[in-house]
N, C-alpha and C positions, 0 to 999 in steps of 0.2 A: 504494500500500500504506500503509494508516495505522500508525499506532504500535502498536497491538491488532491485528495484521496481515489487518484489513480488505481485502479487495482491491473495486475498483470498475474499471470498465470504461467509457468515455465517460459516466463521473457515475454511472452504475448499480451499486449492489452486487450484485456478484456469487460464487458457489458456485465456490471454486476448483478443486472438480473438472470444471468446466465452461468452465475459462480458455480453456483449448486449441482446445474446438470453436467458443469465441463468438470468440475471437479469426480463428479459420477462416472462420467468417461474415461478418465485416466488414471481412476485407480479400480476400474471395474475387475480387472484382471489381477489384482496384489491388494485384495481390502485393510492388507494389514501395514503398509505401505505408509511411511512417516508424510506429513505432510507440512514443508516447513513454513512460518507464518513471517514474513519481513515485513517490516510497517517503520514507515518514517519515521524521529522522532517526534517532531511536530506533530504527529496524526493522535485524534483523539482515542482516548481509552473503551470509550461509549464504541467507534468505529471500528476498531479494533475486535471487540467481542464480538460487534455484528457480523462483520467477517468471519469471527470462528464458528459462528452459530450455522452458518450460511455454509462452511466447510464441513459440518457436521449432519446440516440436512444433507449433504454429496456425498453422504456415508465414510466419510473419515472420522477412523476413530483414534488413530494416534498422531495429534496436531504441536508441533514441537512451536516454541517461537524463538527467533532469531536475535542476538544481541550483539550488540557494540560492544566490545570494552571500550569502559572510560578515559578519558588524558587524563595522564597524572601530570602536576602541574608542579 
């Protein structure tokens, strides 16, 4: 999810009303298959879940999310 809360899908942007079924697609065949979640830091926490929610109607059930390490300053 970018900052402008772009969603992309294995580098593809995609129509997030359409998360649920491509996400259904591409892990029809490995259901147990991690699915990682990157989200801007700017992107809100609210958008965030909606997205995982939305990853979990597409039948994924183990949704990892993705972090920055911090600057140490």
């Amino acid at each position: 999810i970018t900052e402008n809360n772009t969603i992309y899908l294995n580098g593809k942007l995609i129509d997030p009303l359409k998360l649920t079924e491509s996400v259904a697609a591409e892990i029809k065949d490995e259901p147990e298959k991690i699915v990682i979640l990157e989200a801007d830091k700017n992107v809100l926490h609210g958008k965030v879940i909606r997205v995982m929610d939305l990853l979990k109607k597409g039948g994924a059930e183990r949704i990892a999310i993705a972090t920055q390490p911090t600057e140490k300053k």
